[in-house]
C-alpha positions as CSV (number, residue, x, y, z in Angstrom):
1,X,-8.4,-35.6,14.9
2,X,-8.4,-31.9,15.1
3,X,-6.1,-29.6,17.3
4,X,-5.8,-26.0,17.8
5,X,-4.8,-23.4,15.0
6,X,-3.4,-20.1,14.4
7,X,-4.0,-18.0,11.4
8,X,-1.8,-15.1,10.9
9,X,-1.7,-12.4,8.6
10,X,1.3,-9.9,7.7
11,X,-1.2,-7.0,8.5
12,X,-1.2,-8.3,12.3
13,X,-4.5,-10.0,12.4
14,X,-4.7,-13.4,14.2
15,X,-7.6,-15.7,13.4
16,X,-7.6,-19.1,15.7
17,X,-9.5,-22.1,14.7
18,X,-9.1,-26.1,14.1
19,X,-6.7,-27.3,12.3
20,X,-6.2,-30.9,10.4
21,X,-3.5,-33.2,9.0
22,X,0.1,-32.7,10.2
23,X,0.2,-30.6,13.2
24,X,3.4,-28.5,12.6
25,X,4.4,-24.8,11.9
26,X,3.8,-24.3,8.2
27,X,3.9,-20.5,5.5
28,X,1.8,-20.3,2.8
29,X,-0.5,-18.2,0.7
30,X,-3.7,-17.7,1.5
31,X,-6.4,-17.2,-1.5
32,X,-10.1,-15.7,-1.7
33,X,-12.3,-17.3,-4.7
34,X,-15.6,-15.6,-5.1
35,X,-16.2,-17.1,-8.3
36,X,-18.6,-20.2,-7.1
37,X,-20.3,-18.2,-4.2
38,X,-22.6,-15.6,-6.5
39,X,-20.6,-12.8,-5.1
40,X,-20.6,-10.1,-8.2
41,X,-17.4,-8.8,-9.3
């Protein structure tokens, strides 16, 4: 079951969404591969 989801970045941009799993309040790192999408580098 999905329930609602915040995104934030230290720059000040807010992306919401779905989120999964354990709803709680949770920091991380967020990562950007572009090495299996065909983008060139």
């Amino acid at each position: 079951m999905s329930f609602p989801a915040i995104l934030a970045l230290e720059d000040g941009s807010i992306f919401y969404g779905e989120g999964f799993g354990e709803e709680k309040i949770d920091v991380g790192e967020l990562v950007f591969n572009t090495s299996m999408t065909g983008y060139q580098e």
